[in-house]
C-alpha positions as CSV (number, residue, x, y, z in Angstrom):
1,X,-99.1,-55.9,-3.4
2,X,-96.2,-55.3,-5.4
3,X,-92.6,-57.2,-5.1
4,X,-89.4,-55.6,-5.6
5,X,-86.9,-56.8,-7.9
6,X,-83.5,-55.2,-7.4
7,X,-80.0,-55.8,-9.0
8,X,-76.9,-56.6,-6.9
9,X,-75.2,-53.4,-8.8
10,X,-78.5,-51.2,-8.0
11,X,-78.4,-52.5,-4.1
12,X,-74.6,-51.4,-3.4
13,X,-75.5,-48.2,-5.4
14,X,-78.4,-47.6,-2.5
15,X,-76.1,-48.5,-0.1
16,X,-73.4,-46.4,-0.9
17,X,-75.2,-43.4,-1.5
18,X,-76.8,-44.0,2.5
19,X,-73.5,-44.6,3.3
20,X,-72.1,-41.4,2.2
21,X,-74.7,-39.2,3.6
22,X,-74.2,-41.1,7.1
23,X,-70.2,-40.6,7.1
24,X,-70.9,-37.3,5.7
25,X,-73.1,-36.5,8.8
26,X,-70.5,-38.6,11.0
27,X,-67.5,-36.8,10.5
28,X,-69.2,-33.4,10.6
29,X,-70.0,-34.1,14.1
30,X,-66.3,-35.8,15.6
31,X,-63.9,-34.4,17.1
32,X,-60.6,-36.5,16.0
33,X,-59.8,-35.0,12.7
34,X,-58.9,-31.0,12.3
35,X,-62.1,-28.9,12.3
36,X,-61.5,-27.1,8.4
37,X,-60.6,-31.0,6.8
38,X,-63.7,-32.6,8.6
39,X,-65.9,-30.0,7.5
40,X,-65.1,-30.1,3.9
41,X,-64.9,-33.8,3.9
42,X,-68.2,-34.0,5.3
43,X,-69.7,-32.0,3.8
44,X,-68.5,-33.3,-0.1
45,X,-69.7,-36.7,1.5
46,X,-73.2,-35.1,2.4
47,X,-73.8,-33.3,-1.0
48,X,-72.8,-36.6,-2.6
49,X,-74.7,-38.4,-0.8
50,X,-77.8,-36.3,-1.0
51,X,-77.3,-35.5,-4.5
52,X,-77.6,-39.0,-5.4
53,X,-80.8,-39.8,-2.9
54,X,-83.3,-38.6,-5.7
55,X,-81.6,-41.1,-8.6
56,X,-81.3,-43.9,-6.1
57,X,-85.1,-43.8,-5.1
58,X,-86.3,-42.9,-8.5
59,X,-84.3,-46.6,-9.2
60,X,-85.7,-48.7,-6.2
61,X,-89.0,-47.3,-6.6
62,X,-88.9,-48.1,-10.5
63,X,-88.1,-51.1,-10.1
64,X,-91.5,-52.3,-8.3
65,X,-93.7,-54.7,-10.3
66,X,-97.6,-55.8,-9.4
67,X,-97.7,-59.0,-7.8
68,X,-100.1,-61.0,-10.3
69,X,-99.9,-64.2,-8.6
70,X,-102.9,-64.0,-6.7
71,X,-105.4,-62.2,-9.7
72,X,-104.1,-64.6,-12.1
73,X,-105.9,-67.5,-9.4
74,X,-108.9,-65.3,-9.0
75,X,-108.4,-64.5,-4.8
């Protein structure tokens, strides 16, 4: 098992980069703003936010350590 150790300042990164991508997606599909703004808003917002998927995971997933609680006790 391995337990995951992430900073506040790594968290909001994750967050904001999901955050992005899903008002990227959100504003490509309403209807309230004019069609040629909301497209190239969402779209910056989805390339952002998809461009910064691969750093973000490579981060999180970096971050894991092994649990050595339970080998140190022999279980």
């Amino acid at each position: 098992m391995t337990t995951l150790k992430l900073d506040p300042r790594l968290l909001a990164f994750v967050v904001g980069t999901r955050a992005a991508l899903a008002f990227g997606a959100a504003l490509l599909l309403a209807d309230r703003i004019p069609r040629r703004r909301r497209r190239a808003i969402g779209l910056a917002l989805v390339a952002i936010g998809a461009a910064t998927t691969v750093p973000a995971a490579l981060a999180v997933f970096g971050s894991r350590e092994p649990e050595t609680e339970g080998l140190e006790a022999g279980i």
